[in-house]
C-alpha positions in Angstrom: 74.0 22.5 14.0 70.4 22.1 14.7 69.5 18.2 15.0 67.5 16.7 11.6 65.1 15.2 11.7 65.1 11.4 10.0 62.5 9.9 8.4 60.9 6.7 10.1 61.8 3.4 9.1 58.6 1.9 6.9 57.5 -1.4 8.1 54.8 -3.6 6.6 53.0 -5.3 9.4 50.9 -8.5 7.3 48.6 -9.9 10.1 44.6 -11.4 9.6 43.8 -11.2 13.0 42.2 -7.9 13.8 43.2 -8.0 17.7 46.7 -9.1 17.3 47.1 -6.8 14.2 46.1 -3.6 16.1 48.3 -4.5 19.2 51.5 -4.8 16.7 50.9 -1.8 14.9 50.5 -0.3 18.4 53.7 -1.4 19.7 55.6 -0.4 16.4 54.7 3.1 16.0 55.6 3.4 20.0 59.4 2.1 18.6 59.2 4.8 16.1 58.1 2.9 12.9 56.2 4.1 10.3 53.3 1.1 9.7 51.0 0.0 6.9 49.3 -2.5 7.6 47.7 -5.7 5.1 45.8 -8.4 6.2 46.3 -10.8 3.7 49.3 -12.0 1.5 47.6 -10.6 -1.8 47.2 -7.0 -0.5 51.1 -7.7 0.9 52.2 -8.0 -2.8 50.7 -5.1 -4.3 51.6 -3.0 -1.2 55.5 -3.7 -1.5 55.2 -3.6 -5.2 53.4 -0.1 -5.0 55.9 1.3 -2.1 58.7 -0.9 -0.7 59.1 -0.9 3.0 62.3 -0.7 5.1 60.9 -4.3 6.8 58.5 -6.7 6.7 56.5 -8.3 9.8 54.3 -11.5 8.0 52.1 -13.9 9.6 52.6 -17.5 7.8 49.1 -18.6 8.1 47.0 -15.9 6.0 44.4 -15.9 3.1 44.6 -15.7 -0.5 48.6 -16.0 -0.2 50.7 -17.4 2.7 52.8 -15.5 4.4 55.8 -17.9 3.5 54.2 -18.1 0.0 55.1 -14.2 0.2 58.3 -14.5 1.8 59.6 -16.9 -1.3 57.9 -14.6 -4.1 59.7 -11.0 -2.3 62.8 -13.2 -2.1 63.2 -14.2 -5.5 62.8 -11.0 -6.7 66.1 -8.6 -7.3 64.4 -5.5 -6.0 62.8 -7.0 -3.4 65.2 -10.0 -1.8 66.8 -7.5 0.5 63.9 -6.1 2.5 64.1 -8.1 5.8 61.3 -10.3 6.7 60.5 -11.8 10.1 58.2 -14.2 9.7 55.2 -14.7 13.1 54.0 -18.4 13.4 52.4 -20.9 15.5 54.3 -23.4 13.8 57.3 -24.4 16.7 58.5 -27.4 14.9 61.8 -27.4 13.9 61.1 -28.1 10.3 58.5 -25.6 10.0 61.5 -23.1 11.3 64.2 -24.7 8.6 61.6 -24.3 5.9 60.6 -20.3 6.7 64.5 -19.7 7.2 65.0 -21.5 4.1 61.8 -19.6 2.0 64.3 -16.6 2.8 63.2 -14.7 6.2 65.7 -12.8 8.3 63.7 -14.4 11.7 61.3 -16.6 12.7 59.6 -15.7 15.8 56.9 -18.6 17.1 53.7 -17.5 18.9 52.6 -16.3 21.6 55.7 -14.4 21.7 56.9 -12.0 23.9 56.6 -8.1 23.0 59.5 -6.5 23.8 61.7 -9.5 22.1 59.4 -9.1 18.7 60.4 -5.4 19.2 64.3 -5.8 19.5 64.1 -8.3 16.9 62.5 -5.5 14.5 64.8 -3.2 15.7 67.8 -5.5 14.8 67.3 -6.3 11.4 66.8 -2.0 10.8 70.0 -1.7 12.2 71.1 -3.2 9.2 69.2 -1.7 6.5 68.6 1.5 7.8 71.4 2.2 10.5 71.0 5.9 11.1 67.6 5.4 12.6 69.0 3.6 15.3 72.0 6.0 16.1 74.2 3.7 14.2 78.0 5.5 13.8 78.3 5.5 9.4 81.8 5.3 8.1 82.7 5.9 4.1 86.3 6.2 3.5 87.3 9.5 5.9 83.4 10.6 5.9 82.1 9.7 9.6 78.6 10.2 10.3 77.5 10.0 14.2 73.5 9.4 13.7 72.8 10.1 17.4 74.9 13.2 17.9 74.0 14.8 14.6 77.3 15.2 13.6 79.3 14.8 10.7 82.8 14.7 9.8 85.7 14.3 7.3 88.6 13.8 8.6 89.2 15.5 11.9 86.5 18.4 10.7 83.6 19.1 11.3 80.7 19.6 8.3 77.7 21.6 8.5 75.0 20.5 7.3 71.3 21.5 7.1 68.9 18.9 8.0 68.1 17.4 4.5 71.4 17.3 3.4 72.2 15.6 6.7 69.4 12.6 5.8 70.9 12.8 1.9 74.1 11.5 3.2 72.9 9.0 5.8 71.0 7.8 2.7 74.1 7.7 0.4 75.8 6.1 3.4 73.7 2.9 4.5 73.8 2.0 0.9 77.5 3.3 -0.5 77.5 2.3 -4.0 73.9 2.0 -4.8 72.6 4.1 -7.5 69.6 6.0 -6.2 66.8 8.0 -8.8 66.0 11.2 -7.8 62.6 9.8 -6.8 63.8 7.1 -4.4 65.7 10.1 -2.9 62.5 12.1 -2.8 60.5 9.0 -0.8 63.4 8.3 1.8 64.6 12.0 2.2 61.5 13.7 2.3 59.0 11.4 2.9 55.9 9.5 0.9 53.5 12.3 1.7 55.5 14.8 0.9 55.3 16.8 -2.8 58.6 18.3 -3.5 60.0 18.8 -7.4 62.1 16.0 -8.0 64.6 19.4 -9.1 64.8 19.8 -5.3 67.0 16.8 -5.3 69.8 18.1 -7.4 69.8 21.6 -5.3 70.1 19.3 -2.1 72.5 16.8 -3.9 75.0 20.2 -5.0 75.1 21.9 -1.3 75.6 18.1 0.2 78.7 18.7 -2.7 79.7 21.8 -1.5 79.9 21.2 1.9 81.9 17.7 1.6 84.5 19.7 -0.7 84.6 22.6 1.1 88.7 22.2 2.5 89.5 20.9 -0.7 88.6 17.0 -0.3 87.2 15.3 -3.3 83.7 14.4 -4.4 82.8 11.4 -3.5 78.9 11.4 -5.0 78.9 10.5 -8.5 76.6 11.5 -11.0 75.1 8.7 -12.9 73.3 9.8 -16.5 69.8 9.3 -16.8 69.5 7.5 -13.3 70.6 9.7 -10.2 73.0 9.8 -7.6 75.6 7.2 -5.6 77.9 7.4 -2.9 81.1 5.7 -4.9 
């Protein structure tokens, strides 16, 4: 089975300071993430609001709206509180690292901070949202998907799968349960820049079918009326 390609996991870098900003974004995009990049807390909003990212990298101290200002708004928000935010800051006081915790952020890294440790950080919190980019092992009831080999199985066989339907399932499996639109499917599956009929999903979504029921297993991707698709 040839290997698929996955998309990149998104990441918002949120930074005012030109120098350090372009240094990040370097750094990021050399650990495989896709970055957009704000430079102040305003922009930040509309960004995630127009296009969620996977993960969030926010400087506290930024104009127009803090970055722990941004942090409490994304957090109290339903469709937002799970995107994980690490939070950059010159603040090394404990209390100003209790309060950003407490605002909601996944980590807290204090400047000047070391590279490679901001980087395994990052890579740490998408291991948790978005474990197939990371060569994370996937498990769903007898459905085992081994991200780094490109394999997939159920039970003791072996599935083959084209590429797409390969990133449909890793999809279905980092978030078992959740209800995706065919549109959400489109944006993680395919990518943002890509045009494809959203009609492209539900061909995908019935050979991804096929090939999990091929040796007479059942189907374990549910149909949901009017909204899309979900793994249980």
């Amino acid at each position: 089975m040839a290997a698929p390609s996955v998309t990149h996991p998104r990441v918002l870098l949120v930074e005012d300071e030109p120098a350090q900003r372009e240094v990040l974004a370097y750094n990021l995009e050399a650990e495989g993430f896709d970055v957009t990049q704000a430079d102040n807390g305003e922009d930040a909003l509309l960004l995630v609001e127009e296009d969620a990212p996977d993960m969030i990298i926010l400087d506290w101290m930024m104009p127009k709206v803090s970055g722990i200002e941004v942090c409490r708004r994304l957090k109290l928000r339903p469709e937002t509180r799970g995107i994980p935010i690490i939070i950059l800051s010159a603040r090394a006081e404990e209390v100003d690292r209790v309060r950003g915790l407490e605002t909601g952020a996944d980590d807290y890294v204090i400047k000047p901070y070391s590279m490679v440790e901001l980087m395994a950080r990052a890579r740490a919190q998408i291991r948790r949202v978005r474990p197939s980019t990371v060569g994370v092992v996937l498990e769903f009831g007898d459905i085992r998907l081994d991200a780094e080999t490109h394999r997939v199985f159920r039970g003791d066989t072996v599935l083959k799968l084209g590429p797409t339907e390969f990133r449909l399932l890793a999809a279905f499996m980092e978030k078992a349960g959740k209800v995706w639109t065919r549109e959400q499917l489109l944006d993680r599956v395919w990518g943002r820049d890509i045009y494809v009929d959203t009609r492209t999903v539900d061909v995908h979504v019935g050979r991804l079918r096929k090939a999990l029921v091929a040796n007479g297993a059942s189907d374990p991707i549910r149909t949901v009326r009017g909204a899309g698709y979900a793994l249980g």
